[in-house]
N, C-alpha and C positions, 0 to 999 in steps of 0.2 A: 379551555381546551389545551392538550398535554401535548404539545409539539417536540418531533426531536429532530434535530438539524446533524448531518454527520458530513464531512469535508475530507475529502480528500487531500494530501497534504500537497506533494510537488505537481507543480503547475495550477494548482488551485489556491492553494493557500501561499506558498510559497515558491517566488521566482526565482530559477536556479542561474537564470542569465547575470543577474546581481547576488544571490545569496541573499534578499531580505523577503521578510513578510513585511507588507506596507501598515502603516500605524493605522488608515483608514480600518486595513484589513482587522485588524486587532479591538481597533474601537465596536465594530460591525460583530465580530464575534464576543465581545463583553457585554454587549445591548440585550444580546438574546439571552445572555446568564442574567443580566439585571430583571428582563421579563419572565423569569423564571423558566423560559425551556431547556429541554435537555440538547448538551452540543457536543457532538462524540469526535472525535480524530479518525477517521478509518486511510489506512495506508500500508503499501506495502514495504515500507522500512521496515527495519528492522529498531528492536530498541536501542543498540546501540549507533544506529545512524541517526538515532535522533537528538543524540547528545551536543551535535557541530551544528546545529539550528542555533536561529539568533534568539537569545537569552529568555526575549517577550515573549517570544513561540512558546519555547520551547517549556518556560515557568507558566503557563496560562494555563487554569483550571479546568482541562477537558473532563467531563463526565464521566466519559471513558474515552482509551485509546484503543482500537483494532490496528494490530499493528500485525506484519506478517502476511498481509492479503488474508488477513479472518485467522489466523492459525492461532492467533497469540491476543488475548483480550486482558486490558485493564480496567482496575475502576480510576475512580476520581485519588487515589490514594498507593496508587500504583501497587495493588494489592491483585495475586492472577484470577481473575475470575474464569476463566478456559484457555487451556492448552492443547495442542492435538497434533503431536510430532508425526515427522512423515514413517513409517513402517520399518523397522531395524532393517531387515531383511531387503526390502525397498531401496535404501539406502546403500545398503553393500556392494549391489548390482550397481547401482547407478557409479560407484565410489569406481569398484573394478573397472567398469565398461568406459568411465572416462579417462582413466590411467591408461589403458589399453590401446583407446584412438588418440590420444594424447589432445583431450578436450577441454577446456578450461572450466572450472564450476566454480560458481559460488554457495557456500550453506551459510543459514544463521541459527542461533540458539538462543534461549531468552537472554542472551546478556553478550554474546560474541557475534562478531563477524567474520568469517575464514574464505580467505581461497584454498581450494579442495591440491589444487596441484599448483605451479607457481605460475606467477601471471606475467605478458610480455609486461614491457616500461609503456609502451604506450596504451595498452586497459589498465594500470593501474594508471596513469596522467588522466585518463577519460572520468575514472572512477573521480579522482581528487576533485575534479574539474565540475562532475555533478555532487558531490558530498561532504567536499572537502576534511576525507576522510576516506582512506581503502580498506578492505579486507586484511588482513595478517593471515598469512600463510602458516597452512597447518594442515597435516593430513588428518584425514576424515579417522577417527577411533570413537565409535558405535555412539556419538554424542546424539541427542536428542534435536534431530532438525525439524525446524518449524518452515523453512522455505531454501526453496531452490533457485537459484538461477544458472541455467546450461548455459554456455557460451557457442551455438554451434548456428549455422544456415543449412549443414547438409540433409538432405532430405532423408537419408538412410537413417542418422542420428536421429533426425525428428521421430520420423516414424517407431525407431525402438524405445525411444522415452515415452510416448505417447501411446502407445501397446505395455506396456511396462506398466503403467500409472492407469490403464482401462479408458484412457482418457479424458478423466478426470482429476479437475484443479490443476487444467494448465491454461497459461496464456502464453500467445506467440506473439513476441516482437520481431522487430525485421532481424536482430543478430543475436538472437538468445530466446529463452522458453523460461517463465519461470512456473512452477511444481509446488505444488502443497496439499497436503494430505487430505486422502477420504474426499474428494473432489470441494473441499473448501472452497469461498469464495469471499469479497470483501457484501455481498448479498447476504447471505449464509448468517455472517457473523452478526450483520444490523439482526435479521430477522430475530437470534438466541438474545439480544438485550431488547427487543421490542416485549418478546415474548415476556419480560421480565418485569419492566417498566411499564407495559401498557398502555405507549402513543396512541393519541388520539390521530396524528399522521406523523408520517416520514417524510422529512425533503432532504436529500442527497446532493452534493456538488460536485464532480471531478472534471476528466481530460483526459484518459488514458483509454488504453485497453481493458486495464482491471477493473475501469469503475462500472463497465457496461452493467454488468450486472446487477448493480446494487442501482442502477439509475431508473432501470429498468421495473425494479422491484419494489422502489420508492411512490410514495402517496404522490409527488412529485420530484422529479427526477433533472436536475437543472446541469448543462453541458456549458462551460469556459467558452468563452469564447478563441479560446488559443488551443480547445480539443480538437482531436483529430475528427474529420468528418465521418467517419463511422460509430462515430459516438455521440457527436449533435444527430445522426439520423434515429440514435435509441431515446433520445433526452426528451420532456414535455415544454422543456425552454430553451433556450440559449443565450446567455446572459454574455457581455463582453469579455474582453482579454484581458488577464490577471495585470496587465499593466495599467488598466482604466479602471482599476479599483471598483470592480464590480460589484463584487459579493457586498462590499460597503453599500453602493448603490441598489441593490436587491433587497438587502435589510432594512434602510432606510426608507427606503418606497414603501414598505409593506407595512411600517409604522403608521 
């Protein structure tokens, strides 16, 4: 039976309170390569956030990565299997409209990170603080974005990004929205490599806002126990917090 496991990276796989994935976590995802299933990365980093990951992470042999919340897919060989940038036109609006209200954004591109206008000292400190590693400032010139993050609460701004985009492929955090094209999703993306691959199931792991949907869409669908409670209410499990080396515990149970 043709199993594929895909993981969401921060707060599932990796704890941002220390900056490590646990060796547990690592032995637990080399088990399921040794039993031959497929083990995907699905996240919404960016490729180059993924390079300030600890070494093991980051050189372990995912099958593929979705990176981008679905926009941006690789293979095992870091070769693009799908790309699906946000709308030039899309992006212009958004570029102007945040210049205008003097809004902060973040874009990414297969290989950059950029803040769209410049950022205070303390979101770029927050930024270090989760990635150890910020954006570089750069104005937006018609580059090919794969994801958005708006930096805004006000209800006016929501509303026009989210009219803007037909509201579709966004998620709302409590002080930002991130955007990504053609209503994408980290679901979306599993579904174009199942279609491919031909699992015989999907089990999904995350924590976030983003994962809902890929949890959701999963054969089975497993929520951290360190996720937010609107997301253990979409999950078929709820396994412990990334600090009780869970996902070790889950794989090893099911041996």
């Amino acid at each position: 039976m043709k199993k594929a496991y895909f993981f969401d990276m921060d707060g599932t796989l990796y704890n941002r309170k220390n900056h490590t994935v646990s060796l547990k976590t690592c032995l637990a995802l080399q088990k399921l390569k040794d039993q031959g299933h497929f083990v995907g990365l699905c996240t919404s980093r960016c490729f180059q956030e993924l390079q300030h990951l600890p070494s093991y992470i980051r050189n372990f042999s995912f099958d593929t990565m979705i990176l981008d919340g679905g926009s941006f897919i690789l293979d095992s060989n870091q070769n693009v299997l799908y790309k699906n940038p946000i709308d030039l036109k899309l992006m212009e609006k958004v570029n102007e409209y945040c210049l205008k209200h003097h809004i902060l954004y973040r874009y990414s591109t297969s290989d950059q990170n950029y803040w769209g206008n410049i950022p205070n000292l303390q979101l770029h400190q927050v930024w270090m603080n989760l990635y150890l590693c910020t954006p570089v400032y750069k104005r937006y010139e018609k580059e090919e974005v794969l994801n958005l993050l708006i930096m805004t609460r006000e209800l006016e701004h929501l509303n026009y990004f989210k009219d803007l985009f037909d509201h579709k492929g966004i998620v709302q955090y409590p002080d930002c929205i991130e955007i990504r094209s053609d209503g994408l999703d980290k679901a979306k993306a599993i579904q174009r490599i199942k279609e491919k691959e031909n699992f015989d199931s999907v089990i999904c792991f995350g924590d976030g806002e983003n994962d809902i949907q890929m949890l959701k869409m999963a054969d089975t669908g497993i929520a951290m126990g360190n996720a937010l409670d609107i997301v253990k209410e979409q999950a078929d499990l709820v396994i412990g917090s990334i600090e009780m080396d869970s996902i070790y515990q889950y794989v090893f149970k099911e041996d």
